[in-house]
N, C-alpha and C positions, 0 to 999 in steps of 0.2 A: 518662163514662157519665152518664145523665139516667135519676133514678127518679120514680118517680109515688105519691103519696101525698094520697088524695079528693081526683084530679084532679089536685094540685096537680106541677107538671115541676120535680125538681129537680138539682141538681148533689150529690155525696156532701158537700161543705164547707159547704152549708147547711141539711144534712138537721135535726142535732139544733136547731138554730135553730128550725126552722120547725114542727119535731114536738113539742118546746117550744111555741110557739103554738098547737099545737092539743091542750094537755093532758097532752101525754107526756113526764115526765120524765123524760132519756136516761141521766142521770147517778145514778138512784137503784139501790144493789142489793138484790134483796128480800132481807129477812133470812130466809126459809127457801129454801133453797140450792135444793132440788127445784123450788121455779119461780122461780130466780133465773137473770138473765143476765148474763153476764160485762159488764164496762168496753165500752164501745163505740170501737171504734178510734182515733176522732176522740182520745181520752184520749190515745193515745199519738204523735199527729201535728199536734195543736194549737200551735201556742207559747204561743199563752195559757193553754191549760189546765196546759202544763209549767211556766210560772213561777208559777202558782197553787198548785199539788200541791206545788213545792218552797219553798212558804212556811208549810209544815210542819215541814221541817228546824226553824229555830230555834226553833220552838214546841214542839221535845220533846226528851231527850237526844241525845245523838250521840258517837258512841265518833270518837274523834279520834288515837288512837293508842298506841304502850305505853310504861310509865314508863324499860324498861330502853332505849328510842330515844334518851334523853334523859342528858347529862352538865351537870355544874354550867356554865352560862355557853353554852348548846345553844340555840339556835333553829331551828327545825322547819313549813316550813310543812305546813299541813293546812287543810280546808274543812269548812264547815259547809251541807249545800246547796252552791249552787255561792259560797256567801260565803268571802272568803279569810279564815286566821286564821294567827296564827302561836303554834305551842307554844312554850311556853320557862321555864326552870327557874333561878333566884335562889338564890340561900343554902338549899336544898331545898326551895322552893315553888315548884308549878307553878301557869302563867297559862299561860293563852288570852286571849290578845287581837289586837286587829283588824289585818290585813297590809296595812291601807290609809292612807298617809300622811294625816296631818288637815290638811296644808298644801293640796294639790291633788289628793290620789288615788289618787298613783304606788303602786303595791307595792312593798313595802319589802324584802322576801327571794322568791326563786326558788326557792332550793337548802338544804338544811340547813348551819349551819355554827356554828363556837363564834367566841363574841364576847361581849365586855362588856357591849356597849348597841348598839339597832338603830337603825341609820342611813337616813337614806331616799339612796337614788342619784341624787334628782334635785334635793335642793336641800340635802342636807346638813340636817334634820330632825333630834335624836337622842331617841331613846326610852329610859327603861329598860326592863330586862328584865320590868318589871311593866304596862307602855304608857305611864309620866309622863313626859311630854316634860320632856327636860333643857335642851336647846341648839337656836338657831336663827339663824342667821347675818342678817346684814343687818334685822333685825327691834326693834333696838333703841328704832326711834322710833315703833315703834305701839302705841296705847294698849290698854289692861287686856290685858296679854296677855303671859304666856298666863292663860288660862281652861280651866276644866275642860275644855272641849270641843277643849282642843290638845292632849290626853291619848288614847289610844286605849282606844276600846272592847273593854272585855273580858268574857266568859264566866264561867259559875261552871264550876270544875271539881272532877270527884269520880275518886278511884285506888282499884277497886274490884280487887283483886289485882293489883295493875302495869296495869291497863288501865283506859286516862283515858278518862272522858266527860265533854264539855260542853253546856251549856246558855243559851239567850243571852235567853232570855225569858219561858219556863214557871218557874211555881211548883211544878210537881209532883217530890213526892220522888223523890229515886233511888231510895233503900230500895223505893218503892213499884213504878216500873220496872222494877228488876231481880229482883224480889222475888221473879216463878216460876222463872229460871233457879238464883238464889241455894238455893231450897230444894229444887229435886230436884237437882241436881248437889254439894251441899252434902259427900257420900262422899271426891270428891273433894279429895286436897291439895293446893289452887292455890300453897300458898307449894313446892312444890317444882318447879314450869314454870320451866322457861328455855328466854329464846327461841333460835332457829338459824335465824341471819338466810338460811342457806343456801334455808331453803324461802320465804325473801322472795319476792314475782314481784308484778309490778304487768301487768295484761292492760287492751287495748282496742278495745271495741268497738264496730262503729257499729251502735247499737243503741239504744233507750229502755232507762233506767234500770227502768221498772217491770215491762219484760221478763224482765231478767235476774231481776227477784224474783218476777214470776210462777212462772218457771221453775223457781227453787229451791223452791219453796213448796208442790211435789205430786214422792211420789217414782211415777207415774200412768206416766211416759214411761221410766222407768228399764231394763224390759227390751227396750225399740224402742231407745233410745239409749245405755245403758251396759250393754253385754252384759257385761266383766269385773263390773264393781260388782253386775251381777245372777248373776254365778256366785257369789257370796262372801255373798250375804244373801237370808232366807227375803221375798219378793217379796208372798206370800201374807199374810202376818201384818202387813204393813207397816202402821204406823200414827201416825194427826196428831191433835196434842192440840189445843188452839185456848186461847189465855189472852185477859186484857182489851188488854195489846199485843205476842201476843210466838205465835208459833207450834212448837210442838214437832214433831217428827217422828222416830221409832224406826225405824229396822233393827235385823232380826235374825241373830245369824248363823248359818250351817245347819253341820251335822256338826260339824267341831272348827276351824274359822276363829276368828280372834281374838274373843273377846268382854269384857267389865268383868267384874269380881270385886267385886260388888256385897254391901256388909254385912246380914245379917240385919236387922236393925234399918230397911232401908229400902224403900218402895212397891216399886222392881223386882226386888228376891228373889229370885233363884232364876230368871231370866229372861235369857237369851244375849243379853245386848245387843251389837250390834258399833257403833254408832254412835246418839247423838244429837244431831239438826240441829236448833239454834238459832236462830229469826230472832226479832229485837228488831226493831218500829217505830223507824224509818223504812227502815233499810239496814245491817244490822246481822248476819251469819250467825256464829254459834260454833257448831264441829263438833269433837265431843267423840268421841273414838277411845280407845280403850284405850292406843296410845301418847301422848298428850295432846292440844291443841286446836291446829285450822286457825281462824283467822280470813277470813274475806272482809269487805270494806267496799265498797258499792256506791256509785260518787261519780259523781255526774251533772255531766256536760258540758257536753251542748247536748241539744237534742231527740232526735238520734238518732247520741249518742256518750257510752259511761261507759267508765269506768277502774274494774279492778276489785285491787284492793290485797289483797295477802295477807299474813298472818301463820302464821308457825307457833312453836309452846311445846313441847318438849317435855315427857313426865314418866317414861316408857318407854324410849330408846331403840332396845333391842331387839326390840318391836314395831313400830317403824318400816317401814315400807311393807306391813304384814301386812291382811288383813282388809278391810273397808270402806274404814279409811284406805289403803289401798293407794298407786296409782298416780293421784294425783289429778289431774297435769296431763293425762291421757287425760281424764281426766271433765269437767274445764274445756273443754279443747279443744272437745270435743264437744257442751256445752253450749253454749259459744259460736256454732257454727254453728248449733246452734237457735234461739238467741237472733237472731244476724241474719240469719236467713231470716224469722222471723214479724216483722222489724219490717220487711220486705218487703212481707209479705201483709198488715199493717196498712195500707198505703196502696195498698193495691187498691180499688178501688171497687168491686167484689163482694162485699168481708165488713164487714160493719158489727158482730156480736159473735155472741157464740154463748152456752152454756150447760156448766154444772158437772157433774163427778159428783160426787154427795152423798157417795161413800164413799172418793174419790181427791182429792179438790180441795177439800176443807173450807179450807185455807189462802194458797188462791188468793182465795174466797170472802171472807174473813176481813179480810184484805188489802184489797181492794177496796172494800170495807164503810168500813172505816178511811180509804181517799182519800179518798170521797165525803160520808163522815156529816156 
């Protein structure tokens, strides 16, 4: 398709290039929502734009996975962006450190599995569990070596109730990150969650990463796509809170459906909660149920492939499948096809972006705000 912009003929790949030269900046969101325009699709069909947006990852937290994953002498791979890392756990400290040999490159682990010290496969490399190269075969006669830089790079990591984040380059506090989740959900007895690995499920999609968090980020689509989820929660009252990195979203739930038993002493009172949706910048969802939390982790692939990781805690079991939390792999499923339908219709050359509702999509908005600023 060839469009026209004062005169000028062009192809939809060199639209933002060229509207860029003449003043328009494609990539900026206005910050009042009412005359803002969404991400312009090229964001999710770029590659360049993709390895750019995921060079956020290491410049902010990232939940990397949970403490009870982990056994003395456990290595765990995980990613930060699409950077490889490997978890792993010492005399009871846990590291993050880098899954990429510092001899040639190879990755070092695949698969989880318990072991001493990590070995690389392809030249016999050994690391400890902390990343300090111990052993290297055939290397005897080469000078200063090893040097720090024969040691693998590693992450800070923070166990913030049995769930590890790391960080590979920001200064910024955890405390300060998790700091909105921490103090409304605070009612909460996180030391009583254990996980069941049974609701594990890793899903993949061929999709853009920043689809599936659009998606989750407005509950706008909920009675066109989750008609159960929308029998079970008042649709009407639905509401998004908006932090400096972090988006809230309430359900409520209608007549006598599961809801929180929430203490006097705290802001939602007296208020039938049946679920709060947590997203953390960058990829981050905790969904918080009366019978305890869903995790999701959204880990990008390539341009139009994530994997989407789940956890489940319980705290309840007896409300298990009740309420909002219900039937969640319906809800996935079904997202998913929304998900890779519009990373479809992203690369049409008839939609270039569109526009918010102010009262359904504050954390779509929000979101967006955060790629580009």
């Amino acid at each position: 398709m060839q469009l026209f912009v004062k005169g000028l003929r062009l192809k939809k790949h060199s639209i933002s290039i060229t509207l860029e030269a003449l003043g328009v900046n494609m990539g900026v969101i206005h910050p009042d929502i009412s005359k803002a325009q969404t991400l312009p699709s090229n964001y999710y069909t770029d590659e360049k734009l993709y390895l750019q947006l995921l060079e956020k990852f290491p410049r902010s937290w990232n939940f990397i996975g949970l403490e009870s994953m982990l056994d003395e002498k456990t290595i765990v791979p995980v990613s930060i962006g699409e950077i490889p890392m490997l978890l792993t756990k010492q005399d009871s400290q846990i590291h993050c450190v880098s899954n990429v040999c510092t001899h040639r490159g190879m990755l070092l682990c695949q698969e989880s599995k318990s072991t001493s010290s990590i070995t690389c496969p392809y030249h016999g490399r050994m690391f400890s569990l902390d990343g300090k190269m111990k052993h290297m075969p055939k290397f005897s006669e080469v000078k200063n070596f090893p040097a720090d830089t024969d040691n693998l790079p590693n992450a800070k990591v923070v166990n913030w109730h049995g769930l590890l984040f790391a960080n590979l380059s920001s200064d910024d506090l955890f405390e300060e990150y998790i700091e909105s989740v921490e103090s409304r959900m605070s009612f909460l007895d996180f030391s009583k969650l254990n996980r069941d690995s049974g609701l594990d499920r890793l899903h993949e999609l061929s999709a853009n990463w920043m689809l599936y968090v659009d998606n989750y980020l407005e509950g706008f689509h909920i009675p066109y796509v989750h008609k159960d989820l929308n029998s079970v929660i008042d649709y009407s009252n639905y509401e998004t809170e908006v932090f400096e990195n972090a988006v809230l979203q309430i359900g409520y739930a209608i007549d006598d459906e599961e809801c929180f038993d929430i203490p006097s002493n705290h802001q939602d009172y007296g208020k039938k909660i049946a679920a709060y949706y947590w997203w953390i910048f960058p990829n981050l969802m905790l969904n918080f149920y009366p019978w305890g939390l869903s995790i999701n982790v959204v880990l990008p692939q390539g341009i139009s492939l994530t994997k989407i990781a789940y956890y489940g805690l319980i705290l309840d079991k007896s409300k298990l499948g009740l309420g909002a939390g219900g039937d969640l792999d319906t809800v996935e499923d079904e997202d998913q096809w929304i998900v890779e339908s519009c990373d479809k219709g992203m690369n049409s050359p008839l939609y270039q972006r569109g526009r918010y509702s102010p009262s359904m999509e504050q954390g779509v908005h929000h979101f967006h705000r955060l790629l580009t600023e």
